[in-house]
C-alpha positions as CSV (number, residue, x, y, z in Angstrom):
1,X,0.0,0.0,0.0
2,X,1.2,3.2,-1.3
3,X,-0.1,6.4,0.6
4,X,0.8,10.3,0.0
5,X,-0.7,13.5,0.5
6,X,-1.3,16.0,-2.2
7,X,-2.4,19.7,-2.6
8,X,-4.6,20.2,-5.3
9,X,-4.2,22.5,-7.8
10,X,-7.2,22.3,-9.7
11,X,-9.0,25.8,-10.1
12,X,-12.6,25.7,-9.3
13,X,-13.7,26.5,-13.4
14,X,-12.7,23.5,-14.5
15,X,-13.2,20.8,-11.1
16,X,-15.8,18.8,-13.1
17,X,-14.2,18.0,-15.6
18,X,-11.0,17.2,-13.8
19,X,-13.2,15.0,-11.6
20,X,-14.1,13.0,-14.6
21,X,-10.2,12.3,-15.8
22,X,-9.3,11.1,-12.3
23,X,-12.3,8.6,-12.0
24,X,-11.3,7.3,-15.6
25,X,-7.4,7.1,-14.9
26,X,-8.6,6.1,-11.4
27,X,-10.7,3.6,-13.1
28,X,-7.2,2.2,-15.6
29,X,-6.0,1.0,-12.8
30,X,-6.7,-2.9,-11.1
31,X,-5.6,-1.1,-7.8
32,X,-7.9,0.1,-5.1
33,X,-7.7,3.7,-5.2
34,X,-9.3,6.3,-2.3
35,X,-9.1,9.9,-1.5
36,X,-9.2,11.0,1.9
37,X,-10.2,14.5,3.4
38,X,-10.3,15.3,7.1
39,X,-13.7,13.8,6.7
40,X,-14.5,11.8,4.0
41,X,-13.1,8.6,2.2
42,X,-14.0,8.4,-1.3
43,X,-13.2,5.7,-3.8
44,X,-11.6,7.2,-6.7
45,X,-13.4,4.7,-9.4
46,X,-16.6,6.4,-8.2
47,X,-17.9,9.5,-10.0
48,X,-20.6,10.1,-7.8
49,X,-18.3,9.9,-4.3
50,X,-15.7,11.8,-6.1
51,X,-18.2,15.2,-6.8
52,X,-18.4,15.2,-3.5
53,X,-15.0,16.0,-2.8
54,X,-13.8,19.6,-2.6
55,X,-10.6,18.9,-5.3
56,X,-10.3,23.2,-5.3
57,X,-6.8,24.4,-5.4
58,X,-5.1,24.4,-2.3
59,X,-7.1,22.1,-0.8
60,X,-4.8,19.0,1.0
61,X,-6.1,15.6,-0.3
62,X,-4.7,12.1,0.9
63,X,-4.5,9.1,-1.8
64,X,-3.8,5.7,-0.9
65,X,-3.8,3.2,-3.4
66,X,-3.5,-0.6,-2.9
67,X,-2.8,-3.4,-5.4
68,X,-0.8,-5.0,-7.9
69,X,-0.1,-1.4,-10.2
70,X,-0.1,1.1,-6.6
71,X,3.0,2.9,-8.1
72,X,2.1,3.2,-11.3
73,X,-1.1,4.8,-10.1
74,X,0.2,7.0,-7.7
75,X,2.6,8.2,-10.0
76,X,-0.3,8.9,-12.5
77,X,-3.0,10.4,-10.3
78,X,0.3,12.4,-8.7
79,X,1.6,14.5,-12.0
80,X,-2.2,14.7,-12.8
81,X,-2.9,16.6,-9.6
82,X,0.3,18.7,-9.6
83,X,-0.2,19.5,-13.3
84,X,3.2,17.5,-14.2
C-alpha cells in the first residue's frame, strides 16, 4: 500500500471535468484507489463519491492506493494533480 498527500491544484472552473479524468485514470488502474479528506473517504473509481469532494486548489487531499499497479497509479494520479 502506497499512501501520499497532495495539494490540489485544480482551479474551481474546471473541477468537473477534472473529476471525470481522475475517476477514468482512477478507473485504468486494477488497484484500489481512495481519496481522503479530514472527513471523508472516497473511492476514486466512483464518479458520484468523487463530486463530493472539494478537489479546489489548495485544498490538502490524501491518496492511498492498494494493489498490484499502486506505483504506477500513484505516480499517474500524482503529475495529474500537480499539473506535471
Amino acid at each position: 500500500m502506497v499512501k501520499k498527500s497532495v495539494v490540489s491544484g485544480i482551479s474551481a472552473v474546471k473541477e468537473d471535468r477534472v473529476v471525470a479524468e481522475i475517476v477514468s485514470m482512477a478507473s485504468a488502474f486494477q488497484s484500489r484507489i481512495y481519496f481522503e479528506t479530514e472527513s471523508k473517504v472516497i473511492n476514486a473509481k466512483s464518479i458520484m463519491g468523487m463530486m463530493t469532494l472539494n478537489l479546489l486548489a489548495g485544498n490538502e487531499i490524501s491518496i492511498s492506493i492498494e494493489g498490484e499497479d499502486e506505483e504506477e497509479a500513484m505516480k499517474a494520479i500524482e503529475d495529474f494533480l500537480l499539473g506535471r
